[in-house]
SERO-4910 file (N, C-alpha, C, O; in steps of 0.05 Angstrom, whole numbers):
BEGIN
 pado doro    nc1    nc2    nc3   cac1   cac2   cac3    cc1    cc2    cc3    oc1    oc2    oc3
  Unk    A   2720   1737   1984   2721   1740   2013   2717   1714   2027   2696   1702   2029
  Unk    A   2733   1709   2032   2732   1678   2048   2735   1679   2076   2730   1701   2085
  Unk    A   2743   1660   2093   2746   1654   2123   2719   1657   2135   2697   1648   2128
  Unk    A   2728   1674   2159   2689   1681   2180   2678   1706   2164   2683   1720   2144
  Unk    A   2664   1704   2182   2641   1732   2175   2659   1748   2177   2682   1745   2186
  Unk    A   2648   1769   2169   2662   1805   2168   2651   1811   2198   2630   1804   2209
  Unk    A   2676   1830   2210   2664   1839   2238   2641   1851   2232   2619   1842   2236
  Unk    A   2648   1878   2220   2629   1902   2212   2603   1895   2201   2602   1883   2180
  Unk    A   2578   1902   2219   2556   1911   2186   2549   1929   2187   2553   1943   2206
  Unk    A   2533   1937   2159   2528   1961   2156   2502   1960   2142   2499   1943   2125
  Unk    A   2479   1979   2149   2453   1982   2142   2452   1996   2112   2464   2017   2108
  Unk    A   2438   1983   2094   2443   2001   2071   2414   2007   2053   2404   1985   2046
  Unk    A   2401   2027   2044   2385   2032   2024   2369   2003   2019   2348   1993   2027
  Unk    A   2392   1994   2000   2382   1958   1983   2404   1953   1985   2424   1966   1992
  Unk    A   2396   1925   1976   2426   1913   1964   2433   1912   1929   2415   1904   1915
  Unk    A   2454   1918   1919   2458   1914   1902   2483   1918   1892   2497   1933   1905
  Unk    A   2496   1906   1865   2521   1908   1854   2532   1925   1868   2539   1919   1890
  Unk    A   2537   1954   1858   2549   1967   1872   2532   1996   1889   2515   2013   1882
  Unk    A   2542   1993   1906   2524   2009   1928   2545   2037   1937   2569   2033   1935
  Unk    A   2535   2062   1944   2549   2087   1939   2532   2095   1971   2509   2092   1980
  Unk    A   2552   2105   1979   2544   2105   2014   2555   2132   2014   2575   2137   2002
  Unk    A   2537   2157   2034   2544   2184   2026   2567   2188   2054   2578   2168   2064
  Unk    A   2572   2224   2066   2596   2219   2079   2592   2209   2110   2611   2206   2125
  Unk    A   2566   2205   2118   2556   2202   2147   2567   2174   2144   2582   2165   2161
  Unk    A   2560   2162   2127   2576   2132   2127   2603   2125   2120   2617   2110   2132
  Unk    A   2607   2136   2102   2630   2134   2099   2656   2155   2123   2680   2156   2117
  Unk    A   2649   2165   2139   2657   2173   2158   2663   2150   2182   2685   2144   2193
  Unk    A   2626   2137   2189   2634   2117   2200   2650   2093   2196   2660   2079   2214
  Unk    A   2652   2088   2168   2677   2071   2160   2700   2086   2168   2715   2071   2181
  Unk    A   2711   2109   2166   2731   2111   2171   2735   2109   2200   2755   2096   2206
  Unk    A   2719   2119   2225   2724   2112   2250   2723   2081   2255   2728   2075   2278
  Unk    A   2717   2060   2240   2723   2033   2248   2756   2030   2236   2770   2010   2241
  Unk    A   2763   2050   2222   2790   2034   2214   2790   2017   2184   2807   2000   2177
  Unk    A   2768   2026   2171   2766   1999   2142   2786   2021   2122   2792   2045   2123
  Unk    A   2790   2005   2107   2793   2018   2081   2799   2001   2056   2808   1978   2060
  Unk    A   2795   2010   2030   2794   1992   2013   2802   1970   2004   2826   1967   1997
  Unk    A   2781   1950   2004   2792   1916   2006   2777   1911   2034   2776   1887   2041
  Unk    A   2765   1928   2051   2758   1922   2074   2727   1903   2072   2709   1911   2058
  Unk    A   2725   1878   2086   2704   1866   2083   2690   1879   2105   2698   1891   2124
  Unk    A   2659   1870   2093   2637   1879   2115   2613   1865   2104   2613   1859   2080
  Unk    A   2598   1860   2117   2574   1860   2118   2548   1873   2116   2538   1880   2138
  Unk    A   2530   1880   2086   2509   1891   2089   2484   1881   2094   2482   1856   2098
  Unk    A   2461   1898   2096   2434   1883   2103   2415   1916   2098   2417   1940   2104
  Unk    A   2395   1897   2083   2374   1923   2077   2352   1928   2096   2332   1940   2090
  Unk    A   2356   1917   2118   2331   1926   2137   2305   1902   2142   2291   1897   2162
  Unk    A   2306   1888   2110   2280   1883   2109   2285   1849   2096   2272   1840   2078
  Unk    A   2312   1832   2113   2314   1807   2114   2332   1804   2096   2350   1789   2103
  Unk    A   2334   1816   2072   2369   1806   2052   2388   1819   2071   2385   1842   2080
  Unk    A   2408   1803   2077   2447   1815   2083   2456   1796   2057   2442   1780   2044
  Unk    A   2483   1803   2057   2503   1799   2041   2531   1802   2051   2532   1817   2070
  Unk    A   2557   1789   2044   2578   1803   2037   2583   1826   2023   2569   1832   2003
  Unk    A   2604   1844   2032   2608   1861   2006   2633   1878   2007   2631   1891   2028
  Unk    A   2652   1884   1995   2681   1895   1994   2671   1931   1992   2650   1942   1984
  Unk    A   2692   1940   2001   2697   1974   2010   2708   1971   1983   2723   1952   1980
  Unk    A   2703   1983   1966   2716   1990   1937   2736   2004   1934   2758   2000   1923
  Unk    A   2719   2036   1952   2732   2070   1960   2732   2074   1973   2726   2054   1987
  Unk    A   2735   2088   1983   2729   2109   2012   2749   2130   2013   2774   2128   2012
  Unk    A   2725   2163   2017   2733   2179   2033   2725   2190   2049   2718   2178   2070
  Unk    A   2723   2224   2045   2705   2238   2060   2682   2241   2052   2664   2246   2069
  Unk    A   2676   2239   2026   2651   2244   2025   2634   2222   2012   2610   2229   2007
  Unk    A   2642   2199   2006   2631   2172   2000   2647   2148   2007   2670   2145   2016
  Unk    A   2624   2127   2000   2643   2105   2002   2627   2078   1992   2606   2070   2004
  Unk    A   2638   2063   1969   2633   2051   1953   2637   2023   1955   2660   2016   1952
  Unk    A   2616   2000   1961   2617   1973   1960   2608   1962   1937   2592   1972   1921
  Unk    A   2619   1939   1937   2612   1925   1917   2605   1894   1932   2620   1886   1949
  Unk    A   2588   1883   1926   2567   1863   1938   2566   1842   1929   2557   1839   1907
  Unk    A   2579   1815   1948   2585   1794   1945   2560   1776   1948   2537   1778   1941
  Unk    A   2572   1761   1960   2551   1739   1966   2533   1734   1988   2543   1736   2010
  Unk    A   2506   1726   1985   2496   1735   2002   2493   1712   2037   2492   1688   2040
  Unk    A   2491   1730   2052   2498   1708   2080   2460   1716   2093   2442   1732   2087
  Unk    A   2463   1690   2115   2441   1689   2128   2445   1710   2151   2468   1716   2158
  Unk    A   2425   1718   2162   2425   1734   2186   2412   1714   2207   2403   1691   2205
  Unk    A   2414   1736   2236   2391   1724   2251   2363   1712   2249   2343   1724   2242
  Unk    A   2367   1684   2258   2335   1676   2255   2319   1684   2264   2319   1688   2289
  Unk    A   2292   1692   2243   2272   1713   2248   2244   1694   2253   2240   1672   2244
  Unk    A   2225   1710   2269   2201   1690   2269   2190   1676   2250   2195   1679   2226
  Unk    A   2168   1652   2262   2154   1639   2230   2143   1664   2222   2151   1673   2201
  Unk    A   2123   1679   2238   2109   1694   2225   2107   1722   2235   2102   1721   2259
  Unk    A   2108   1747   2226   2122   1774   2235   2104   1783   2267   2080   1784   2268
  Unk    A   2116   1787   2284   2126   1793   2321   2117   1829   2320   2134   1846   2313
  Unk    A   2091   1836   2328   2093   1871   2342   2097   1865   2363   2094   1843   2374
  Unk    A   2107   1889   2372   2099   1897   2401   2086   1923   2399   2094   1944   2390
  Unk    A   2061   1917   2412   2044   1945   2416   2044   1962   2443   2024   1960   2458
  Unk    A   2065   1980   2449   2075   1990   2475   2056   2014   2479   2044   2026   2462
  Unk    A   2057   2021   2510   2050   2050   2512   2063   2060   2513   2084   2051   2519
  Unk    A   2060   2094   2505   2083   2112   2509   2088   2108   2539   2074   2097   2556
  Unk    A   2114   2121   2542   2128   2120   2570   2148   2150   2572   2159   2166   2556
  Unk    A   2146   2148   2596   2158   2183   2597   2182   2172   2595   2187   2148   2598
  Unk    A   2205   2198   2589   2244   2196   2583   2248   2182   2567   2235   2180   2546
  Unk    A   2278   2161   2574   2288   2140   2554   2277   2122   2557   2283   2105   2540
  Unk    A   2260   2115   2574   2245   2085   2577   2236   2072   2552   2237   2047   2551
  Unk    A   2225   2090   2529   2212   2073   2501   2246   2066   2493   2256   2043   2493
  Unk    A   2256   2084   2490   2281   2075   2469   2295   2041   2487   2302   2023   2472
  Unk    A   2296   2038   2514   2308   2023   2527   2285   1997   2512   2294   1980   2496
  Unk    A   2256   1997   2520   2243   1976   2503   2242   1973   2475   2234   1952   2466
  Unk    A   2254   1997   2455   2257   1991   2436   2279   1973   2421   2280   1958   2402
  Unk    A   2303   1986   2446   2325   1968   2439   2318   1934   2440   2322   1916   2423
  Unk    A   2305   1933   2471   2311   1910   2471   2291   1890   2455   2297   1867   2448
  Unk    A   2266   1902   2450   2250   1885   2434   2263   1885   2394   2258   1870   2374
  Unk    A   2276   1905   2398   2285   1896   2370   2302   1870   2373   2296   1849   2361
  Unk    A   2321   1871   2388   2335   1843   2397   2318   1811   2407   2326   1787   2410
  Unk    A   2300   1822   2410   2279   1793   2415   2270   1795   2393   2246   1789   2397
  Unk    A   2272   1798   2370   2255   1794   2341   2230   1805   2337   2213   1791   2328
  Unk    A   2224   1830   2343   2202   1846   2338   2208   1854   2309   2230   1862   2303
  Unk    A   2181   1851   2285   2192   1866   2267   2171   1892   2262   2169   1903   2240
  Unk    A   2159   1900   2283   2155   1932   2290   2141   1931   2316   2131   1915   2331
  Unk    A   2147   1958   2313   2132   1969   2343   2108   1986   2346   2108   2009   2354
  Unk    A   2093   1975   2341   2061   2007   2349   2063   2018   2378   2055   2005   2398
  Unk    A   2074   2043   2380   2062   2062   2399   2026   2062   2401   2008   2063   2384
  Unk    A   2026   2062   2424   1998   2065   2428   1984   2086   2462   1991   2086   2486
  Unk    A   1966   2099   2447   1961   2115   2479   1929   2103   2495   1906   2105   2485
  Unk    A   1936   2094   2516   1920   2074   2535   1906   2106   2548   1912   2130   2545
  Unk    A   1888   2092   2562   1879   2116   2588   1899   2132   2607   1905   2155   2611
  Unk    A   1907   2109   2615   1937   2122   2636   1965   2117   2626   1986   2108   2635
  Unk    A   1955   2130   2599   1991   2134   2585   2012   2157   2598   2008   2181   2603
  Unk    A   2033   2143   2602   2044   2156   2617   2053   2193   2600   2063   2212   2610
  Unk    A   2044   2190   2576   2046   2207   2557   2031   2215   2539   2010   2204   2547
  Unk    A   2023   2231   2510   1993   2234   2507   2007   2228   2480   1994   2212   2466
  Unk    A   2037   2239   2469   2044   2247   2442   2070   2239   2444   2080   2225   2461
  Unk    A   2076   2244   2431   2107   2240   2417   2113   2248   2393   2105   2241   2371
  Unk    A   2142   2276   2403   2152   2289   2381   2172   2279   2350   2189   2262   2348
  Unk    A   2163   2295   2332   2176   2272   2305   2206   2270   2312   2217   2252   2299
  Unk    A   2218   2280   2324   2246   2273   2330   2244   2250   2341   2249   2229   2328
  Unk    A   2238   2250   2364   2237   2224   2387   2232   2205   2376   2245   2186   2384
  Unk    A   2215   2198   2356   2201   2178   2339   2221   2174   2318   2215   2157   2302
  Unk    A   2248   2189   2314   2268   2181   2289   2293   2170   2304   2309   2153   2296
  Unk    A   2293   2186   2328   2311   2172   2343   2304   2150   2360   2319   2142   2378
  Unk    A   2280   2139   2356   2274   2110   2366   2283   2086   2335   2293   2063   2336
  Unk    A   2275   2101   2314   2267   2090   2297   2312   2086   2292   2322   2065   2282
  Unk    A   2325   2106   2300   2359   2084   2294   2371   2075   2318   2394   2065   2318
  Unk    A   2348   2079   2348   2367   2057   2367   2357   2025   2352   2372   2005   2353
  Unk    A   2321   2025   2336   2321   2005   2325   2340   1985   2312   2345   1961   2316
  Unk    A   2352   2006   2290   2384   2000   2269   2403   1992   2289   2420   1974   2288
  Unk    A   2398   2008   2305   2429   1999   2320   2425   1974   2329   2440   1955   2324
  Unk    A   2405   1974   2341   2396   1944   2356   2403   1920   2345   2416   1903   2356
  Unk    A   2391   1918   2318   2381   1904   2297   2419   1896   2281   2428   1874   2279
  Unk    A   2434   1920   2272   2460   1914   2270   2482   1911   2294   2506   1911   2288
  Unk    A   2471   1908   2322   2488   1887   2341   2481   1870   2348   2495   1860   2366
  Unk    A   2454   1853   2340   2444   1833   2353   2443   1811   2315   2431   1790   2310
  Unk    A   2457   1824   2302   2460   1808   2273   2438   1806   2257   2440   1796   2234
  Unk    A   2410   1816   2270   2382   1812   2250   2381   1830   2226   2385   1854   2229
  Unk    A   2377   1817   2197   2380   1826   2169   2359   1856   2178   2366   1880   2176
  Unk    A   2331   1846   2190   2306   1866   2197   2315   1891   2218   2323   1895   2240
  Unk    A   2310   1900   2202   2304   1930   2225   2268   1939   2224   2253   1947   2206
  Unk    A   2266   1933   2255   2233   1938   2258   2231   1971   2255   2248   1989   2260
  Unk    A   2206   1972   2244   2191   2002   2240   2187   2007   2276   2185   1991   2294
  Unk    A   2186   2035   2275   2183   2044   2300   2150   2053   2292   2159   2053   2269
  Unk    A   2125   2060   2289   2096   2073   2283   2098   2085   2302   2110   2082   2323
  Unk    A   2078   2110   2290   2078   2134   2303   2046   2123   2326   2031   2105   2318
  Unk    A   2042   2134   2347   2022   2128   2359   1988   2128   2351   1974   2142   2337
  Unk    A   1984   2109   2365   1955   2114   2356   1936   2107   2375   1946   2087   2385
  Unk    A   1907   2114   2390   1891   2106   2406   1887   2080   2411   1887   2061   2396
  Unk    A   1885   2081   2439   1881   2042   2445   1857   2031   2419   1856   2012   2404
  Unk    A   1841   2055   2427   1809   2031   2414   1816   2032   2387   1801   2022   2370
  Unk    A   1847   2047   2376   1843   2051   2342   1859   2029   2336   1858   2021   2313
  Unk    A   1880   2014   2359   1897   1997   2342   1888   1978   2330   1865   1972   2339
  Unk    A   1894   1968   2317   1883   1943   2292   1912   1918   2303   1933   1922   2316
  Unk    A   1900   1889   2288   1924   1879   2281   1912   1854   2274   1890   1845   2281
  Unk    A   1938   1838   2255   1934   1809   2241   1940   1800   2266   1953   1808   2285
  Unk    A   1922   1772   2259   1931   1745   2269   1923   1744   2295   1898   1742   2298
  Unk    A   1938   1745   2316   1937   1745   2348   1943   1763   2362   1965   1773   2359
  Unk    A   1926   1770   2379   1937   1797   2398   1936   1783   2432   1918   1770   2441
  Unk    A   1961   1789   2444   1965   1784   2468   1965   1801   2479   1972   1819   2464
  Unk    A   1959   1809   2500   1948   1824   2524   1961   1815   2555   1954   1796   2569
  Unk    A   1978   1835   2560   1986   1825   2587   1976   1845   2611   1980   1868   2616
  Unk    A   1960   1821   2623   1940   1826   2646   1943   1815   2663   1939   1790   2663
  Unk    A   1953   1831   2686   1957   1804   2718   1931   1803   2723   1912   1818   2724
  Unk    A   1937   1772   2729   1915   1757   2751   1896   1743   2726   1874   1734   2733
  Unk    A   1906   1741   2693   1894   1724   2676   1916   1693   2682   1940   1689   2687
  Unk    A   1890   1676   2679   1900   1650   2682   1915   1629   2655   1921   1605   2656
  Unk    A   1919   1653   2627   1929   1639   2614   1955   1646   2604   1961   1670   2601
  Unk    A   1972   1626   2599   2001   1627   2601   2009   1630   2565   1998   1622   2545
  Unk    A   2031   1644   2569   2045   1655   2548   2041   1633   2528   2028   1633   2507
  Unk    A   2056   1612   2538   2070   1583   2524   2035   1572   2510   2033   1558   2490
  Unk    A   2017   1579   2521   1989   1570   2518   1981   1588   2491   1970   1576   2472
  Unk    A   1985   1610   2491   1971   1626   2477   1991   1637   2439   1984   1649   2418
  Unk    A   2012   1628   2446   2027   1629   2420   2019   1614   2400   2019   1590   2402
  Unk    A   2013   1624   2382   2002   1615   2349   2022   1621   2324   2019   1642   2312
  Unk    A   2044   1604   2318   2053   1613   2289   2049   1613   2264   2061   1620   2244
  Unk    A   2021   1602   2270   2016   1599   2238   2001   1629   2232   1992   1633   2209
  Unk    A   1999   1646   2251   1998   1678   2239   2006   1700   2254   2013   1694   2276
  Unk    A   2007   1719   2250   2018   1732   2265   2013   1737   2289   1993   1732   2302
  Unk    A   2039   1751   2298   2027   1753   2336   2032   1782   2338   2053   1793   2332
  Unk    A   2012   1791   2347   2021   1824   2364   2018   1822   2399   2001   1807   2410
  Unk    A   2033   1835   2409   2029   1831   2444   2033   1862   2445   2047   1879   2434
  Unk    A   2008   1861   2471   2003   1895   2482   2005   1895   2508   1991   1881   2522
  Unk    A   2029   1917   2521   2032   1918   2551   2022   1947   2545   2017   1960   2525
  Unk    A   2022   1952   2581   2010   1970   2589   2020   1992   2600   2045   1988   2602
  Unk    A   2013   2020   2610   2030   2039   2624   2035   2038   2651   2032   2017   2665
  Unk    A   2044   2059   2661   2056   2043   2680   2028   2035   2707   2027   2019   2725
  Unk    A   2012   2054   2698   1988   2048   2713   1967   2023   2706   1945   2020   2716
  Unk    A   1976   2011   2694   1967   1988   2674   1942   1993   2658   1926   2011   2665
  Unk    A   1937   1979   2637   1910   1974   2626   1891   1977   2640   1892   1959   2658
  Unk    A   1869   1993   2643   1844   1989   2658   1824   1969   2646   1820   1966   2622
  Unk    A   1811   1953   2669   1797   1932   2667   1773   1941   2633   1768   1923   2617
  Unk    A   1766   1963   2631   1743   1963   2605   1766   1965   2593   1767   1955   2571
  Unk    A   1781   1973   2599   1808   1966   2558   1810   1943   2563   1790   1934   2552
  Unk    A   1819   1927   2571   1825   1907   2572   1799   1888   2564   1802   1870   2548
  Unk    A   1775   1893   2574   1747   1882   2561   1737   1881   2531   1725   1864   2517
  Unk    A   1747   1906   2527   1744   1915   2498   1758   1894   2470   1750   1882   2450
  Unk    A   1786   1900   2485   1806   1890   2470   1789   1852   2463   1783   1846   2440
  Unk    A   1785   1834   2483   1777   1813   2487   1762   1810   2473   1763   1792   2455
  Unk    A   1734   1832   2479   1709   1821   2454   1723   1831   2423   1716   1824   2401
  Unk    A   1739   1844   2427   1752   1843   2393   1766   1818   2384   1774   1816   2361
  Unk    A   1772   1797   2406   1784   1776   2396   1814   1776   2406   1827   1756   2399
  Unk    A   1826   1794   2422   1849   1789   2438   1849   1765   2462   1830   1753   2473
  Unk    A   1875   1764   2464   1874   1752   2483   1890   1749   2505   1912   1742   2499
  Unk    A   1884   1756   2544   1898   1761   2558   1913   1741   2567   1904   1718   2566
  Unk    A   1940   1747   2578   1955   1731   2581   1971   1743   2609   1976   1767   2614
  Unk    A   1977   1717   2625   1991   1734   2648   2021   1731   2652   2029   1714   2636
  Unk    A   2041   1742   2666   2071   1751   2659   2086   1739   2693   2105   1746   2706
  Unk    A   2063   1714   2698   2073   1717   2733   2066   1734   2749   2057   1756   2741
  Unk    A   2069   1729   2772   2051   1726   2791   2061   1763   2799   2047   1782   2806
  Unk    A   2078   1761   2797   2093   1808   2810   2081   1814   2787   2081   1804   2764
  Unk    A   2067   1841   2800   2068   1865   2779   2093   1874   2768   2112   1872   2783
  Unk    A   2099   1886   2736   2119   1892   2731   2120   1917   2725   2098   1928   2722
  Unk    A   2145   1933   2721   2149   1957   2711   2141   1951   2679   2141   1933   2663
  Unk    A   2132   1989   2680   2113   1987   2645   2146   1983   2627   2143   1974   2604
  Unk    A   2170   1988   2632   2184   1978   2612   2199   1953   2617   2214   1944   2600
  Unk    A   2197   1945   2635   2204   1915   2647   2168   1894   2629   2170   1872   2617
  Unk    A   2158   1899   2631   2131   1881   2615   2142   1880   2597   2158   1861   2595
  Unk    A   2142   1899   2573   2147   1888   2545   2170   1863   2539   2170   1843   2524
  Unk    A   2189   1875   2558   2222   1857   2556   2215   1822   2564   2225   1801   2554
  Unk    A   2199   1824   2583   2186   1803   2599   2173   1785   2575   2182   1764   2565
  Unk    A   2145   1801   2568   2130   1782   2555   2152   1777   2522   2146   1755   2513
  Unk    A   2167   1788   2509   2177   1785   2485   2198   1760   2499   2204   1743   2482
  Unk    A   2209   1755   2524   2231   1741   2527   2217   1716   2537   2228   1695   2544
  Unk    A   2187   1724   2539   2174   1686   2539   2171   1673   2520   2177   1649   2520
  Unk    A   2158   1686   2495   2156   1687   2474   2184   1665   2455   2187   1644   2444
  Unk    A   2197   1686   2461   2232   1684   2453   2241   1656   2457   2254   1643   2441
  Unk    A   2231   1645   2487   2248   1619   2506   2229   1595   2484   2238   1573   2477
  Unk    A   2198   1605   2476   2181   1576   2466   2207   1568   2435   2201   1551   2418
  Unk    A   2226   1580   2435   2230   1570   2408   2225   1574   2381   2214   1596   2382
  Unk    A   2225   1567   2361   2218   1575   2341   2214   1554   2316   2205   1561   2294
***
C-alpha cells in the first residue's frame, strides 16, 4: 500500500495479522463503498494504528489483513482527564466529543452538589462511550478515551495534577501545567463548584485555576479549559 494515508479508519478489537470484523462493520464498509483490495486504516483504541487491506467482505464479515504500522495523532507527554459534571440532555456527549478531540484520554463523570443530574443511565454512558470512537476516528487519534461511570465529588481520586476551574482564582492555566505527570482538570455544573468543594479539593492538593475573566457555560468550561491546555503545546 503505497502513496497517502488511507481515507478510511476503522476502530478494531487489536491489531493483528489478520483481523475478522463481524456484520455491523462490515456493513459499514460496505456503505463507504470499499471492497476488496480496499486500503484503510486501523487503530486499537489504545495508541497502535496501522495500515491494513480489506481481504473480504460481505454481509456478514469482513476480513483485513494488517500492514504496516503508521503514527496517529500526537498524544500528550503524560495521560489528560477531564473530570466533568453530569449535565442534563446532549450537553455531556457535545463535551465528550470535543474533549476527546483535545487529547483527553478519559473522562470521569463526577456528581458535585449542584449537579445538574444525580445519575446516569447504562445506555447514556455507552453512547457517550462511541461519540468518544467517533471523535477519536475523525480527529485521527490512535486513543479512544474511556468514558467512567460517575462518582462523588469527595470520592474522585487522581494521579499527578488536578486543575480546578474557579473564577476569580488568580492562577493561570499556562502557570499551572505540569508534564512530567499527569494532569486531570475538573469543571463544574452549571451552578458551579461551591466554595467548600472547591476548599476541599485544595487541601487534597488540587489546584485552582481561572478560565478568564466571564463566567462560562458548564459545557463551554470543559471545551475552554482543555483548549488552553491544547494552545501551551506539547
Amino acid at each position: 500500500m503505497s502513496g497517502g494515508k488511507p481515507r478510511h479508519r476503522l476502530p478494531v478489537p487489536e491489531l493483528a495479522d489478520v483481523m475478522v470484523l463481524g456484520p455491523a462493520e462490515a456493513r459499514h464498509l460496505g456503505v463507504l463503498r470499499l471492497a476488496p483490495g480496499a486500503a484503510v486504516v486501523v487503530f486499537d483504541g489504545r495508541g497502535g494504528e496501522a495500515r491494513a487491506t480489506v481481504a473480504e467482505l460481505d454481509d456478514t464479515r469482513a476480513v483485513l489483513h494488517l500492514g504496516e504500522a503508521t503514527q496517529g495523532a500526537q498524544e500528550t507527554p503524560q495521560p489528560l482527564t477531564l473530570a466533568a459534571s453530569l449535565l442534563k440532555g446532549d450537553k455531556l456527549a457535545e463535551v465528550v466529543r470535543a474533549a476527546t478531540e483535545l487529547g483527553v484520554a478519559r473522562v470521569q463523570l463526577v456528581v458535585p452538589r449542584r449537579a445538574d443530574a444525580r445519575e446516569i443511565g447504562a445506555q447514556k454512558l455507552q453512547r457517550l462511550a462511541r461519540v468518544a470512537q467517533e471523535a477519536s476516528k475523525q480527529s485521527r487519534r490512535a486513543v479512544i478515551p474511556e468514558v467512567l461511570a460517575p462518582v462523588a465529588l469527595d470520592a474522585l481520586t487522581w494521579e499527578g495534577t488536578l486543575l480546578v476551574a474557579q473564577p476569580g482564582s488568580a492562577v493561570r492555566v499556562a502557570d499551572a501545567v505540569d508534564w512530567t505527570r499527569p494532569v486531570t482538570v475538573l469543571t463544574g455544573p452549571e451552578g458551579g463548584l461551591t466554595a467548600e468543594e472547591v476548599a476541599a479539593l485544595v487541601a487534597r492538593g488540587a489546584q485552582a485555576v481561572t478560565l478568564g475573566p466571564r463566567i462560562l457555560r458548564a459545557e463551554t468550561a470543559p471545551v475552554a479549559l482543555l483548549g488552553a491546555i491544547a494552545a501551551l503545546g506539547q
